[in-house]
C-alpha atoms as one frame of an Amber mdcrd trajectory, in Angstrom:
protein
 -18.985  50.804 -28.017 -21.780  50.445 -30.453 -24.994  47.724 -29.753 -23.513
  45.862 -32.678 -20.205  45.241 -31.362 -21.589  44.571 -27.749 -23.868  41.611
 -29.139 -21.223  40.451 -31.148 -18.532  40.346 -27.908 -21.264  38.968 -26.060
 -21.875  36.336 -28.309 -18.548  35.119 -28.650 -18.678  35.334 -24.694 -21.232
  32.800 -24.460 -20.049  30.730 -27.008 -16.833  30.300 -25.595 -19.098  29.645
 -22.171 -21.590  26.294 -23.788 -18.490  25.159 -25.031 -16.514  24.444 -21.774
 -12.998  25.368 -20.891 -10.276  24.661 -23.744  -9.148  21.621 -22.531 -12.568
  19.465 -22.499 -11.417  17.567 -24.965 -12.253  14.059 -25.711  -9.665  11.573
 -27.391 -10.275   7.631 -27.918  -7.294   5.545 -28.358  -8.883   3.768 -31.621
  -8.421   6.946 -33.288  -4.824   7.211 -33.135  -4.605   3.713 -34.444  -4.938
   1.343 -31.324  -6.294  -2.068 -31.992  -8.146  -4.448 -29.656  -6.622  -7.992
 -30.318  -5.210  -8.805 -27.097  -1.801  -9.079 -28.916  -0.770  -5.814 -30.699
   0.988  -3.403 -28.637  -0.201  -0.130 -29.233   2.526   2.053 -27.301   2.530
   4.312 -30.142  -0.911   4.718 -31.022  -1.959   5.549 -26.781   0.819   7.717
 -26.578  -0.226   9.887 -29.331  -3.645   9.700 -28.088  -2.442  10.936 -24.684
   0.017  13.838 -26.539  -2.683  15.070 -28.696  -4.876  15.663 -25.666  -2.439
  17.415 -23.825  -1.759  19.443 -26.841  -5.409  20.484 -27.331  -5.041  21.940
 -23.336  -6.022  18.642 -21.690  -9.243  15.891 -21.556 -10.117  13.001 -21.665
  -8.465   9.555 -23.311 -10.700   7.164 -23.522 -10.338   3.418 -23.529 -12.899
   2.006 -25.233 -14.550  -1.745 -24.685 -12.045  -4.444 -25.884  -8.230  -5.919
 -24.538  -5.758  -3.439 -25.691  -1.958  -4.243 -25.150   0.259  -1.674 -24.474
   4.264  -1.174 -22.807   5.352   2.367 -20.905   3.018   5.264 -21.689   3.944
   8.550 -19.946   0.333  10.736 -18.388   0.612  14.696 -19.375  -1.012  17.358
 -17.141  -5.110  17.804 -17.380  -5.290  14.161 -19.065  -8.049  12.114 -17.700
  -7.255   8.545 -18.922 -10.974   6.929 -18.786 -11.117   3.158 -18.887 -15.116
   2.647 -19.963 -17.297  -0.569 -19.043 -15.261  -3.808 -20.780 -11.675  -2.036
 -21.425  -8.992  -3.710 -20.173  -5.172  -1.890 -20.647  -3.154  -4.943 -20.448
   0.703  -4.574 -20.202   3.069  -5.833 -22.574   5.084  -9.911 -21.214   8.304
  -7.734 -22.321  11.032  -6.014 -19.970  11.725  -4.196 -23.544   8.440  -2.597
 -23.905   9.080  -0.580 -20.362  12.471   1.777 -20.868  13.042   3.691 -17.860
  11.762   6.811 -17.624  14.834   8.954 -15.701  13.969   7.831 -12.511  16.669
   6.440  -9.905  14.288   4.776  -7.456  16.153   4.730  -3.931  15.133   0.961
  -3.560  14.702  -0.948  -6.790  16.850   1.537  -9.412  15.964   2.631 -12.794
  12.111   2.775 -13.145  10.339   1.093 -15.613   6.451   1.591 -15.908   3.510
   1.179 -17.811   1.651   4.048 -16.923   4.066   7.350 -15.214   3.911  10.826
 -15.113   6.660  13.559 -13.825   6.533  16.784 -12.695   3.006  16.932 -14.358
  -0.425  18.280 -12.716  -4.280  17.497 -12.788  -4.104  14.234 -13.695  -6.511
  11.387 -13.393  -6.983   7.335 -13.532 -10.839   6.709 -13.416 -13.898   4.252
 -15.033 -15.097   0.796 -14.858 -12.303  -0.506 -16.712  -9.307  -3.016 -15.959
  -5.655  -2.454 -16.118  -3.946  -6.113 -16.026  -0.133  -5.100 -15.314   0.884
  -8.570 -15.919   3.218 -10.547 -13.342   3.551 -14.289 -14.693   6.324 -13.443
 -17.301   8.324 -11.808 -14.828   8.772 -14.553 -11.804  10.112 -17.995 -11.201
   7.237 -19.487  -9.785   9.167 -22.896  -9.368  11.906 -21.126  -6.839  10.279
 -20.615  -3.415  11.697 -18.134  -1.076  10.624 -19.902   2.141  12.918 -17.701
   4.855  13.948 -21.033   6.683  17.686 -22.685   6.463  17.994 -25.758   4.444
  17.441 -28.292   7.128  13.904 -26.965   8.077  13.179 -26.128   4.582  12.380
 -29.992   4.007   9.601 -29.819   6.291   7.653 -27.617   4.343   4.281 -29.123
   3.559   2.627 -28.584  -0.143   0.267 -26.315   1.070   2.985 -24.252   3.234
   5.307 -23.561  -0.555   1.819 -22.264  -1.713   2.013 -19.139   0.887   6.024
 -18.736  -0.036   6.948 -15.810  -2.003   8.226 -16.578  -5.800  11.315 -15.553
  -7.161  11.484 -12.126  -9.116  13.232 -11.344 -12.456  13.630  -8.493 -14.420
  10.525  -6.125 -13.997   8.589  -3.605 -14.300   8.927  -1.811 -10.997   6.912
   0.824 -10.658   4.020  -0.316 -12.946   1.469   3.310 -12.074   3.660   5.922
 -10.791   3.588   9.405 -10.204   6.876  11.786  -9.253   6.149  15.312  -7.582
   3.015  16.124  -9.504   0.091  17.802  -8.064  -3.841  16.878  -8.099  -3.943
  13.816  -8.929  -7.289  11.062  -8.598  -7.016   7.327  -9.393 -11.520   6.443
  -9.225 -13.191   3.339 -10.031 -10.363   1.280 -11.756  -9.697  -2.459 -11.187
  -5.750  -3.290 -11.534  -4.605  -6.746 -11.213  -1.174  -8.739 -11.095   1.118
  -6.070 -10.084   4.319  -7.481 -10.761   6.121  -5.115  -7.860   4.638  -1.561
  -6.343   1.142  -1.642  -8.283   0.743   2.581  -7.629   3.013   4.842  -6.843
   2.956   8.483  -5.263   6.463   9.527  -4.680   6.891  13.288  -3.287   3.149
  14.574  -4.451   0.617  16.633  -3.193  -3.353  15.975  -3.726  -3.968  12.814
  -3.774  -7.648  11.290  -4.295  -7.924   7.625  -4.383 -11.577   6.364  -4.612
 -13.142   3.064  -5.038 -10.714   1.236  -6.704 -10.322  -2.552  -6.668  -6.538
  -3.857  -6.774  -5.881  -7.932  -7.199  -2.722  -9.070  -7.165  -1.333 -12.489
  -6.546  -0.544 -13.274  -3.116   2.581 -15.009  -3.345   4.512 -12.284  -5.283
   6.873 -10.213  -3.399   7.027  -6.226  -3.172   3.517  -5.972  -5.003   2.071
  -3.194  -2.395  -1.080  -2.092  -3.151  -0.551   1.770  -2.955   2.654   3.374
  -1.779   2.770   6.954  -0.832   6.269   7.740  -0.364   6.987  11.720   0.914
   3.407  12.981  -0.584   1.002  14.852   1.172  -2.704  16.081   1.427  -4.374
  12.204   0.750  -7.388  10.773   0.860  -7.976   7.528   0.329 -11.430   5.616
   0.284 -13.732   2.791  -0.243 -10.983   0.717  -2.149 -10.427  -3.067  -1.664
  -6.917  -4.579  -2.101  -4.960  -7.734  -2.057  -1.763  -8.851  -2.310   1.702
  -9.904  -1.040   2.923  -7.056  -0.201   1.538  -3.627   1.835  -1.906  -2.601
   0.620  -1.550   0.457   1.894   2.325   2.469   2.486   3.548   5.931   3.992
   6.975   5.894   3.877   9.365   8.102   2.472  11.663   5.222   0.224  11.747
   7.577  -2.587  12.753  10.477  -0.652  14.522   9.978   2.465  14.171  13.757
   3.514  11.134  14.590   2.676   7.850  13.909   4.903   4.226  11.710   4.563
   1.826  13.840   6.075  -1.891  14.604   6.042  -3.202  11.946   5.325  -6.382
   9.955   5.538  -7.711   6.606   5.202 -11.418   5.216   5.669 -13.751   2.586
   4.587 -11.082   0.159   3.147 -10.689  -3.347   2.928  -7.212  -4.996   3.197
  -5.626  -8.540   2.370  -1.760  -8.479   2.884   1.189 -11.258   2.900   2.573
  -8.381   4.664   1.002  -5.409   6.154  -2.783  -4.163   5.689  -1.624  -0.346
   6.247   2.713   0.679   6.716   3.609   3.917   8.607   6.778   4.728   8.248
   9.767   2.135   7.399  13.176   3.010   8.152  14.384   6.624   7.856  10.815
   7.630   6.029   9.225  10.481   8.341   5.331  10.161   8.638   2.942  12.693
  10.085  -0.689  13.216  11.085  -2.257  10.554   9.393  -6.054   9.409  10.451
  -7.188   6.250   9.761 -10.811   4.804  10.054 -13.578   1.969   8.922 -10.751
  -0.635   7.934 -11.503  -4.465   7.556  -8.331  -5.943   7.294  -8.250  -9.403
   6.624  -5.850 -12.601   6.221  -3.083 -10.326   7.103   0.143 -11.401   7.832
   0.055  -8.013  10.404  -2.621  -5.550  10.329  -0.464  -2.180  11.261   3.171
  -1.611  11.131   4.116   1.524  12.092   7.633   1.876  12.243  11.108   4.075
  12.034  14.666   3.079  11.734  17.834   5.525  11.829  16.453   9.246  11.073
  12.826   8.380  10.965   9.945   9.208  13.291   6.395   8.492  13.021   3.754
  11.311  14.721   0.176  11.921  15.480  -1.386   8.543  14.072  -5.158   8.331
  15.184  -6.297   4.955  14.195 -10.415   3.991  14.631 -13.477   0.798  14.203
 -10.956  -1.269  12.933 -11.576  -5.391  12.137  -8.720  -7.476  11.471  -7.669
 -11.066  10.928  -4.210 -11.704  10.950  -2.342 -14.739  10.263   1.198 -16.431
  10.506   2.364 -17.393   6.809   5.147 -19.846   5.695   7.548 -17.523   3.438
  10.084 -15.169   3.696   7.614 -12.460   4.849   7.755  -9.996   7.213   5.420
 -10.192   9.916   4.397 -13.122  11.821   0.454 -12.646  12.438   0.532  -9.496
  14.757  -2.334  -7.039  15.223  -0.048  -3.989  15.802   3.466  -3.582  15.708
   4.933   0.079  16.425   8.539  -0.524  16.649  11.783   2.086  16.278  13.926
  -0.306  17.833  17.462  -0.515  17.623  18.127   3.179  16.547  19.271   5.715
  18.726  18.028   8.229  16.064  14.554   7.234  15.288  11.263   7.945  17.660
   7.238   7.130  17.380   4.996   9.334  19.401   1.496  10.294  19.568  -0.885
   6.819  18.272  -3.653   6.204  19.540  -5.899   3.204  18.084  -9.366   2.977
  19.776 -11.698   0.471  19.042 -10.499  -2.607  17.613 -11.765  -6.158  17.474
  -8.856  -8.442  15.671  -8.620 -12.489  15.661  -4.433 -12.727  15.374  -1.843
 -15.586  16.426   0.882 -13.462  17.475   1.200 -10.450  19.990   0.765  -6.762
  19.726   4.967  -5.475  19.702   5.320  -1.852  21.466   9.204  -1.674  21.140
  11.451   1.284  21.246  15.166   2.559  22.267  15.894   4.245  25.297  12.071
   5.476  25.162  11.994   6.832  21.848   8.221   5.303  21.584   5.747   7.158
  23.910   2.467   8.321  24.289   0.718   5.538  23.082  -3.096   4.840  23.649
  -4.353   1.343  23.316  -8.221   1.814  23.817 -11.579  -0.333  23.918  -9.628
  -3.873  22.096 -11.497  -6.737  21.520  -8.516  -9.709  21.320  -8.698 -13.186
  20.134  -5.613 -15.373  19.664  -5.354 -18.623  18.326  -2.432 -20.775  17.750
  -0.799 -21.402  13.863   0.000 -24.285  11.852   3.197 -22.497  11.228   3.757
 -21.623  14.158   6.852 -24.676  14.819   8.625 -23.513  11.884   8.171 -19.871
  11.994   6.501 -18.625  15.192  10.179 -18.529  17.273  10.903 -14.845  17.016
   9.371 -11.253  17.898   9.720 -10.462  14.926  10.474  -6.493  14.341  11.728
  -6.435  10.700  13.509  -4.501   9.147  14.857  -4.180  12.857  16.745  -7.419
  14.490  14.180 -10.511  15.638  14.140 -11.074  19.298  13.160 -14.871  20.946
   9.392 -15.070  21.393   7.961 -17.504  24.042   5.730 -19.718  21.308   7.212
 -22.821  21.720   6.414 -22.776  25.686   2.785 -22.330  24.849   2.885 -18.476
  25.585   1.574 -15.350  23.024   1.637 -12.432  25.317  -1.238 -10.414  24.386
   0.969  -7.538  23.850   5.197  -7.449  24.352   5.488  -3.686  25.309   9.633
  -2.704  25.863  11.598   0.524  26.362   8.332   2.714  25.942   7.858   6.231
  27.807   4.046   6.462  28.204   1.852   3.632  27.877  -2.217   3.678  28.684
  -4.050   0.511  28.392  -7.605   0.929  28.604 -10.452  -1.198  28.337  -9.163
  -4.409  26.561 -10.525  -7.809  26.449  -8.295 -11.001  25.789  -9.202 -14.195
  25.261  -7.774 -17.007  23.310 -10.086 -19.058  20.235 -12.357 -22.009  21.469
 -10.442 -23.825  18.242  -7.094 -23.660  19.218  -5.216 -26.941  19.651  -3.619
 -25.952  22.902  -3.735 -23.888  25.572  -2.421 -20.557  25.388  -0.777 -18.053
  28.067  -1.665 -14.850  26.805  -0.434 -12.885  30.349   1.391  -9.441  28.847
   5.261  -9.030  28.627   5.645  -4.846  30.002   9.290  -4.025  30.717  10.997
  -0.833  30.985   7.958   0.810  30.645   7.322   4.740  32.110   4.404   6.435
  32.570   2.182   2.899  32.213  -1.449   3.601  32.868  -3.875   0.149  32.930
  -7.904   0.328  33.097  -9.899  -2.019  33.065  -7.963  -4.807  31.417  -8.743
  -8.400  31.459
């Protein structure tokens, strides 16, 4: 090889090195023809912006400053969609802007999104922008789903039909999701007024979730914050979210055979209608999951971890947790408890291996340790700080143990009893280091002696 051609391959060498890799490309949506009014929907014009970059071997799309309308958009592999400082993506009021996308979802059908991506890799969400998924058009927010029978309905006070859950219509219902792709990082984003599952991991793998903010109306049902359904290798941190529904899900709705697993959770703070983090639900399988540095807060019940026919729940380490949880009027699940871990009623189901250490919660209901024939065990409830206090809605709603999706079973409320915790059919128990007491501001005194029957293997330290 002559000098010549050596400087010359060199050159093209280095070239190709101050460049970057082939697919640092940079795309703005205004290029491709997107306009800012608040009121054009510019499907067209982001999707081209998204195809071009994927075309070009992947980048960045950038969302620039302004309020740019848009329906269902579908994410390629090694797209980065950037939302900069002042850019909202707002979704389009009509069901006709979201076709599905292929998608049978096991729970609420055809999909229809505004932002989706399958079988695609290396994908991000990130930037100080806003995406506003739009939930008014979508709901009856006259009809109140209050979960009590006609005759008790008429009791309901003006400020109880504020906590009930509205009505939905025709949706979008997966309004961010993502179907077995890998690598994937949501950073930085704000997204408000999910109209049903705001984001979506169904059977993924590589999962970063960082500092996002997610607002969503509290009276609007199935609006979870996140829900990982069958994905592994997570890591989710220093997000707030609020909403009606879960902020946080494991399950495995999407995919009843596959498994949740490896996953962790710190630095987080939760508001939930329903549950501040969901392990497991039904026949969903969830595995090795550590959670840490949660605030939960006005929660209707801070952890549900749970399995129904075929599902089990294992090796859940749960730490420095603060929690307020609270007994809503609606058709809610969850009645105000700090933990339930249920698999009752299945003959087919177990939870085994949670252990939660260090947690201070104010609640007005009772921790629920319930199983079948033992199929909970080796649980570890460690250095608990309780409060309990009673509800205003505690006549109309507080009459059940209630262990949704599993049967309700009489609680003791209306004799002025909230067991601290209501333990049942549970093979290896330790209690250890707990302090109960009830609120100086309740209205009445409270019994908060524990309910432990058909319990093996109990072990109780210093508990008072």
């Amino acid at each position: 090889m002559t000098m010549k051609s050596l400087l010359q391959r060199l050159a093209t060498a280095t070239a190709g090195i101050l460049a970057g890799p082939a697919f640092a490309v940079s795309v703005s949506i205004a290029d491709h023809g997107a306009v800012a009014d608040g009121k054009t929907v510019n499907t067209r014009a982001i999707q081209a912006a998204v195809d071009a970059c994927a075309g070009r071997g992947g980048g960045t799309v950038l969302v620039p400053a302004g309020v740019w309308v848009t329906g269902s958009v579908a994410l390629k592999s090694k797209v980065s969609l950037r939302l900069e400082a002042g850019a909202t993506l707002r979704g389009s009021s009509s069901i006709d802007d979201y076709p599905t996308n292929g998608f049978k979802h096991l729970e609420m059908g055809d999909t229809r999104s505004l932002l989706w991506a399958i079988s695609q890799n290396d994908i991000s969400i990130c930037g100080e922008g806003t995406i506003e998924l739009v939930d008014r058009p979508f709901f009856d927010w006259n009809q109140l789903r209050t979960g009590l029978p006609p005759e008790k309905d008429a009791l309901l006070q003006d400020w109880q039909r504020q906590q009930c859950v509205v009505t939905a219509g025709n949706r979008p219902n997966q309004p961010i999701f993502f179907h077995d792709c890998r690598h994937l990082r949501l950073d930085g984003v704000t997204i408000r007024n999910s109209p049903c599952w705001t984001v979506t991991f169904s059977c993924c793998d590589d999962i970063q979730v960082h500092g996002i903010r997610i607002d969503n109306n509290l009276q609007v049902p199935n609006n979870d914050g996140i829900h990982f359904s069958g994905s592994k290798n997570i890591v989710v941190s220093d997000c707030i979210i609020r909403g009606g529904d879960d902020s946080l899900a494991f399950t495995g709705i999407t995919s009843p055979d596959s498994v949740c697993e490896r996953i962790t959770v710190t630095n987080c703070i939760l508001t939930s209608r329903s549950t501040g983090v969901r392990l497991g639900h039904l026949s969903g399988k969830v595995r090795d999951v550590a959670l840490s540095n949660l605030v939960m807060h006005d929660c209707s019940r801070g952890f549900a971890i749970q399995a129904g026919d075929g599902g089990w729940v294992e090796n859940v380490v749960i730490d420095n947790i603060v929690m307020e949880t609270r007994m809503f009027a609606g058709a809610w699940w969850g009645k105000g408890e700090p933990l339930v871990i249920s698999a009752a009623h299945s003959n087919s189901a177990h939870i085994r291996g949670v252990s939660i250490h260090h947690l201070r919660a104010r609640s007005e209901n009772s921790i629920l340790v319930v199983g079948q024939d033992h199929n909970v065990s080796d649980i570890v409830l460690a250095d608990l700080d309780l409060t309990f206090s009673d509800s205003p809605n505690s006549a109309l709603y507080g009459q059940e143990f209630d262990l949704a999706p599993a049967p309700l079973r009489p609680s003791l409320m209306a004799t002025n009893r909230i067991p601290w915790i209501y333990a049942d059919s549970v093979g290896g128990l330790e209690l250890r280091t707990i302090r109960v007491r009830q609120s100086t501001a309740a209205d009445r005194k409270l019994t908060l002696d524990p309910i432990i029957e058909n319990v093996t293997d109990l072990h109780e330290q210093d508990v008072r």
